[in-house]
N, C-alpha and C positions, 0 to 999 in steps of 0.2 A: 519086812516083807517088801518086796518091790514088785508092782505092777504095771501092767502095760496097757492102754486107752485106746480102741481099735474107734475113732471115729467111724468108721463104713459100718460097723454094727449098729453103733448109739444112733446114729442116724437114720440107717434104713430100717433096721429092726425095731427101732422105739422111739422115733421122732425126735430124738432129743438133738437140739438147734443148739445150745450152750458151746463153747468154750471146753473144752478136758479138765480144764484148772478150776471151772466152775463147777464143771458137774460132781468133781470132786469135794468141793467143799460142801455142794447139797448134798453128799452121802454122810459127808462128816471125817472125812479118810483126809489126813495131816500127811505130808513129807518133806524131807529135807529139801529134797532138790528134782525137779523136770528137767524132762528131756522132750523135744520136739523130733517126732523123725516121721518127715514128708514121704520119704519112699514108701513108706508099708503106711501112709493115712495114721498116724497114732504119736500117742505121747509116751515117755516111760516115765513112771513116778516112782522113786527110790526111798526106800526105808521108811514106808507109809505105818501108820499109826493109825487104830480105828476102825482097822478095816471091818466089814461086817464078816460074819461067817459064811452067808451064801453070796456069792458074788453075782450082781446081773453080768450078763453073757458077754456085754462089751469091754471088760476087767478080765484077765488075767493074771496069774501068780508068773511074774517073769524069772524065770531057772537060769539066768544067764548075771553073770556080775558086769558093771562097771566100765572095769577093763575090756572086758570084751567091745564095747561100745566107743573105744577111745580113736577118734579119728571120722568118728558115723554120729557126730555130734556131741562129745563128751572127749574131753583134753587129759589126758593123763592124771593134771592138778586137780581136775574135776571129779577123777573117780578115785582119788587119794582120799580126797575130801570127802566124798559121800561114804568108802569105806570107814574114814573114819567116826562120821556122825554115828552113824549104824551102830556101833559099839559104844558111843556112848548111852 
């Protein structure tokens, strides 16, 4: 499952001051590989592990792969790669 970190939420909606990469490890949600992307305030976190069932509101199930991100901060080599973890 890959998810997406809408800072502007976590922050205005729940005060949360952390990191994306921290707030995730305080959920307890693992992934192969981050993504940083400034334009939309958010991280994307690919092939996440752990995730809970009810997500807080700042988390999203991101419906979009890899490739589509390649060039918007993710390199071709980069979303070969993360397809490939995913599978194993």
């Amino acid at each position: 499952m890959n998810l997406c970190y809408c800072y502007y939420t976590a922050g205005f909606e729940h005060g949360i001051k952390n990191h994306a990469q921290q707030s995730m490890h305080d959920l307890g949600i693992t992934y192969t590989h981050s993504t940083p992307e400034s334009i939309f305030d958010s991280w994307l976190f690919w092939n996440c592990q752990n995730v809970p069932l009810e997500l807080p509101s700042y988390l999203t199930i991101l419906q979009r792969t890899p490739h589509e991100f390649i060039g918007w901060g993710v390199s071709e080599e980069e979303a070969d790669d993360i397809i490939t973890k995913g599978k194993a």
